[in-house]
N, C-alpha and C positions, 0 to 999 in steps of 0.2 A: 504494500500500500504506500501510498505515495500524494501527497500536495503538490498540484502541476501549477506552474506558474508561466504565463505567455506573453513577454515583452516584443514587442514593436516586430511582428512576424509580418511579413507580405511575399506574397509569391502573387508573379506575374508570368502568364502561360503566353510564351513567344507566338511570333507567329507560325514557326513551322508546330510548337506544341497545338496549336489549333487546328491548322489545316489534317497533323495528322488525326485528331480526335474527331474531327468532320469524317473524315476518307473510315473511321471503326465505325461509326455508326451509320456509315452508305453501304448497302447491301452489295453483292457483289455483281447482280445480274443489274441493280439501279448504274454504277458504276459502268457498266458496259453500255448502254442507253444511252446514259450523259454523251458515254465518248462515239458512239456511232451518230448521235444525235447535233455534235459539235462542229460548227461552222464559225473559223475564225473570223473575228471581227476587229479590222483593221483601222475603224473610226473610231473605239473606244478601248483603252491599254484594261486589261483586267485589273481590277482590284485587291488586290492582298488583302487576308482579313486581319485586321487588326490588335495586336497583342490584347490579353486582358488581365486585368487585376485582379485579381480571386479574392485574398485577403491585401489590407488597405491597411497596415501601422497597427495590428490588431493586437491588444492587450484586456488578457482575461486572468484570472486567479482563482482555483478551485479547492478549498479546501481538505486535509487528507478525509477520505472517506463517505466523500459528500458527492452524491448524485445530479451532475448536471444538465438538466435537457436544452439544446440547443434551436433552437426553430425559424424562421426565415422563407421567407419567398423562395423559388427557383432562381438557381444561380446565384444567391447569395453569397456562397462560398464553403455552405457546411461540411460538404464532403471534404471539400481541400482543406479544413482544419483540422476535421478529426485524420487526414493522412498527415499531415504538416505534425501532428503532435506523434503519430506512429513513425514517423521518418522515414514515411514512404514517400515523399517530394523533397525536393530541395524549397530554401527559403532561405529567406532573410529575419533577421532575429535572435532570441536568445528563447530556448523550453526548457525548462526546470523540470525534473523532479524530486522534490522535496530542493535541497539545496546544490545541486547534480546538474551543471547544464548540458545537456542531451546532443546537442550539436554534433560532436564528433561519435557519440555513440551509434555503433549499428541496428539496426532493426533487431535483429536476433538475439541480442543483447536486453533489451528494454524492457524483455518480460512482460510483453501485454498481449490480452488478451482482447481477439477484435471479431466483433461478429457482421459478415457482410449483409447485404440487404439480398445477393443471389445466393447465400448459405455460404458459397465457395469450397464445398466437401471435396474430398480425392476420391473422385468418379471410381477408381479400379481396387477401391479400400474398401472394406468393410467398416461396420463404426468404430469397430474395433481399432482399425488401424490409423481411424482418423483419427482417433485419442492419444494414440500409443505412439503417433510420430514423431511428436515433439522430444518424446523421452529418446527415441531412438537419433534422434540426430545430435543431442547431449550426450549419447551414449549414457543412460540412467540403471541399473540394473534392474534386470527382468521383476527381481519380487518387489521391488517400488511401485517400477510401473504398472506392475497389477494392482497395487494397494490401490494408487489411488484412483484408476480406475472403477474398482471397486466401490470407495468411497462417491466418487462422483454419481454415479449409478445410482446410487441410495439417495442422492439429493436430488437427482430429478424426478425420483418418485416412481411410482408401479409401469410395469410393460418396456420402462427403460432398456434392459438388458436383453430382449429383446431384439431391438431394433443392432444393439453390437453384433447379432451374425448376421446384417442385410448390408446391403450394396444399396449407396444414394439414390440409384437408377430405381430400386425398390419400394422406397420409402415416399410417402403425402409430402409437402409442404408444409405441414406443421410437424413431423415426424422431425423431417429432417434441418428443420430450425432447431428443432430440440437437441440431435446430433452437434449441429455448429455451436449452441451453446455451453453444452459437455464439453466440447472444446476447446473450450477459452477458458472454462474454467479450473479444467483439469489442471492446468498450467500452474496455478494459485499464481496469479499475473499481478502485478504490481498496480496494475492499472486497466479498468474496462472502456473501449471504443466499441459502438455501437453504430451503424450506419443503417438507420431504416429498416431493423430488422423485419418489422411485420408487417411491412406493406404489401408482400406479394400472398396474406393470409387474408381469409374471408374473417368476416366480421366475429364469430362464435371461437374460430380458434385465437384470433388477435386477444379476443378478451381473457381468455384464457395462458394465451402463454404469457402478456403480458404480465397476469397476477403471477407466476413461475417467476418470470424474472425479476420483480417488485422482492416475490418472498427472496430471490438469490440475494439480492441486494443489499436486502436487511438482514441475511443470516451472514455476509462476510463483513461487510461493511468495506468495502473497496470504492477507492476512487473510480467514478463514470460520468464517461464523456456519451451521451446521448441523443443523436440527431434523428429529428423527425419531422414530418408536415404533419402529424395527429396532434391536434393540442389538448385533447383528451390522452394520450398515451404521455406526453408531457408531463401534464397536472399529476397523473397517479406516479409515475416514476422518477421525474427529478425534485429534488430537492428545492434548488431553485429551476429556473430558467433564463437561458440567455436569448435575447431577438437578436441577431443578424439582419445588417443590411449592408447592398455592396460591399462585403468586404470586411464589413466593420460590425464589431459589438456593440448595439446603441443601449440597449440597457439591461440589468442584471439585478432580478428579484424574483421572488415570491411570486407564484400565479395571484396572490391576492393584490399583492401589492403593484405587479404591473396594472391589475384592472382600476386601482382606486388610485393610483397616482404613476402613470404615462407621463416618460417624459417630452416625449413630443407626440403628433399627431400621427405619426407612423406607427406609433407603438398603439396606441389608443384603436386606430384603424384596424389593426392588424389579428391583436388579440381578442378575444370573446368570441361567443356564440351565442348569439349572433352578436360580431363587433361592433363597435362603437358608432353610430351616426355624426355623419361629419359634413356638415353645412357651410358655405362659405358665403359670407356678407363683407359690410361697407361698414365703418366705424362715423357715425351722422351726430353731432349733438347728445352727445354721452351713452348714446343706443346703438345697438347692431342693427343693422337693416337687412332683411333676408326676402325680398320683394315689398309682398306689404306687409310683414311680420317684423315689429320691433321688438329686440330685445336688449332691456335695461342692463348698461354694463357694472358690473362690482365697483365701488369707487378706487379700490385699487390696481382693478384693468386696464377702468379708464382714464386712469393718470398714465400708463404706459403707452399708451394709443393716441393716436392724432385721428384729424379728420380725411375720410379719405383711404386711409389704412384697412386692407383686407382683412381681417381676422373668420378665423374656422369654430365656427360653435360646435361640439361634440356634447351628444347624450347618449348614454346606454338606452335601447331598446325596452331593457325591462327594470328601467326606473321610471318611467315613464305610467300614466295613468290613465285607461282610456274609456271612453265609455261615458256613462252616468254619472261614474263619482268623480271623473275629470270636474266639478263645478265645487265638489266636497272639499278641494286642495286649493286653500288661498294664497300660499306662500309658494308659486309656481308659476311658470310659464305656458300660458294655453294657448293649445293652436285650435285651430279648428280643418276641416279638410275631408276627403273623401276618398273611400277603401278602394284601395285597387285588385290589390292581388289578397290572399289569404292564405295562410300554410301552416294547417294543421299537426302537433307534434304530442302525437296520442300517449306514448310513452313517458310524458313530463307533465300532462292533464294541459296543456297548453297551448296556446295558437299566436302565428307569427301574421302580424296585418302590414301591409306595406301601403303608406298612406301620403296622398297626394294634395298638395295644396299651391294651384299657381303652378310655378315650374320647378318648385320643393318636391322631392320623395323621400321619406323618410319612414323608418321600422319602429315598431312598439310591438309588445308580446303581451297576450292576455291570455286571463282563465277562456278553458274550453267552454266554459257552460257563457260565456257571455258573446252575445247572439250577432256575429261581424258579416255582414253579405257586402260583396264586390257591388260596389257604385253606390250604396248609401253614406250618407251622412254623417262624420263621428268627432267627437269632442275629445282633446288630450290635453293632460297637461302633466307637464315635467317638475319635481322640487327644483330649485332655483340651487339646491345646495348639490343636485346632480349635474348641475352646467358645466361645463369645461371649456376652455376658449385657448386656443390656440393662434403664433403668428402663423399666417399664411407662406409669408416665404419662407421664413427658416422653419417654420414646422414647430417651434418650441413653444412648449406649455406656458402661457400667459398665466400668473398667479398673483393672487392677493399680496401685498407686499406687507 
């Protein structure tokens, strides 16, 4: 176990690293197409694709033992960080572990444990052999490498043992997640990387091995790096969470604490279910203006703000109040406007209204039992203490001063 600490890392994928990473993912009959299909064009020189920056000066700190899920848009950079911290790319920077900087360290060396998102098993092994190969290329002696084989077995629980005399080629998708994760842990690795394990599982086993690897997590207590687009597999397994954008780590908290205090409008955007509504007005005489909807700025907003100044109003969907007792809440903001869509979520006894006023759309979430039909008439209103205001340019949280 291990405290990873990630000063000023960035890697930049040249352009021949792109062009080759285009040419893996063109099939090889698409490739023959292009080129039978290709007619040089001597009015306009071809374009080179353009280097990219994966990570961007990226500094994270993870303390030892502490589960961290990382999440982010495509392309953000997730994968290139959890291989940047496995030293599987080159970069720029300094990775710690614990007080160890990792730089010249080899992969083979680093003692982690990494579970891919394609499983990455050895097709012509048995589970058995997928477990045992780490010992064998250590040269570990035979009655180790049984023990803890053995032991591992017993910690991922019934039918395990099992699945050690099948061949990957044998095994479900959730079978052989379980194999990959045996894996990694057989190792007792110093540190866990994770890359999307369970996105290639349907929804019953995801839930399922997720709580597996939740119980792993809590019975070693090992540092993990956690990358995923489920922000529900986030919430149950990291500790914290980190957002990712271009590059870069914008903030690092608590799933609560990102939702009640985002620090810009990306983050505010990005996270919840359903995320944040996010409105963009005119700063008029101490009020927002959102067509014909004013809303009265804080007086510590409105001393930050000039006339003129875009700012972004954010509310959560289910702070919001809709309906009847929208006239019950006097210390709020009420809109008024008309149901568009409607999207029932029977499982949570709730319903999701997407609600249209002028050239506004905006989300609020109600009790099922309360009665929303497309193109009637509905009343909302927001606590004033749920507002959020945001600058438009920079994206940064506007607050009370």
């Amino acid at each position: 176990m291990a405290a990873i600490r990630l000063q000023n890392i960035t890697k930049v994928y040249s352009v021949r690293d792109v062009s080759n990473h285009a040419r893996r993912l063109t099939s090889g009959a698409e490739r023959a197409r292009q080129k039978q299909a290709f007619v040089p064009n001597t009015l306009a020189p071809s374009v080179p694709p353009a280097p990219i920056k994966a990570l961007d000066n990226l500094n994270l700190t993870i303390p030892d033992g502490q589960a961290i899920a990382i999440v982010g848009p495509s392309g953000c950079g997730k994968s290139t960080l959890l291989r940047a911290i496995a030293g599987l790319v080159d970069y720029t920077g300094d990775i710690f572990y614990d007080e160890q900087n990792m730089n010249t360290v080899p992969v083979k060396e680093r003692y982690i444990g990494m579970v891919f998102q394609n499983y990455a098993l050895y097709p012509h092994f048995y589970g058995h052999g997928n477990l045992s190969f780490f010992f064998k290329i250590h040269k570990a002696p035979n009655a180790e490498t049984e023990e803890r084989i053995r032991i591992t077995s017993e910690i991922m629980g019934i039918g395990f043992e099992d699945l050690l005399k099948r061949k990957p080629g044998t095994l479900s998708g959730g079978q052989q997640q379980r194999v990959a994760i045996a894996r990694a842990i057989v190792r007792k690795p110093r540190l866990f990387l994770l890359d999307e394990p369970l996105s290639n599982l349907d929804a019953k086993l995801r839930t399922q091995t997720r709580v597996e690897i939740k119980r792993l997590l809590n019975r070693f207590n090992i540092t993990t790096v956690y990358v995923t687009h489920d922000q529900i597999e986030a919430t149950s397994i990291g500790d914290r969470i980190a957002v990712m954008r271009a590059g870069r780590v914008v903030q690092v908290a608590s799933y609560q604490e990102l939702q009640r205090n985002p620090v810009n409008a990306f983050v505010a955007g990005f996270l919840g279910l359903p995320p944040m509504n996010l409105l963009q007005g005119t700063v008029a005489d101490g009020a927002l203006k959102l067509d014909s909807i004013h809303v009265p700025l804080p007086p510590g907003i409105a001393a930050q703000t000039h006339i003129g100044q875009t700012v972004t109003l954010g509310f959560r969907p289910d702070a919001a109040v809709a309906g009847p007792e929208a006239h019950t809440h006097p210390q709020s903001l009420h809109l008024h406007g008309t149901i568009d869509v409607v999207e029932p979520d029977f499982g949570r006894r709730r319903q999701q209204a997407y609600v249209r006023t002028d050239t506004i759309t905006y989300r609020v979430m109600a009790s099922l039992e309360l009665d929303l039909i497309q193109g009637y008439p509905i009343d909302v209103a927001i606590p004033t203490a749920a507002l959020y205001f945001f600058d438009a340019k920079s994206e940064m949280r506007l607050k009370e001063v």
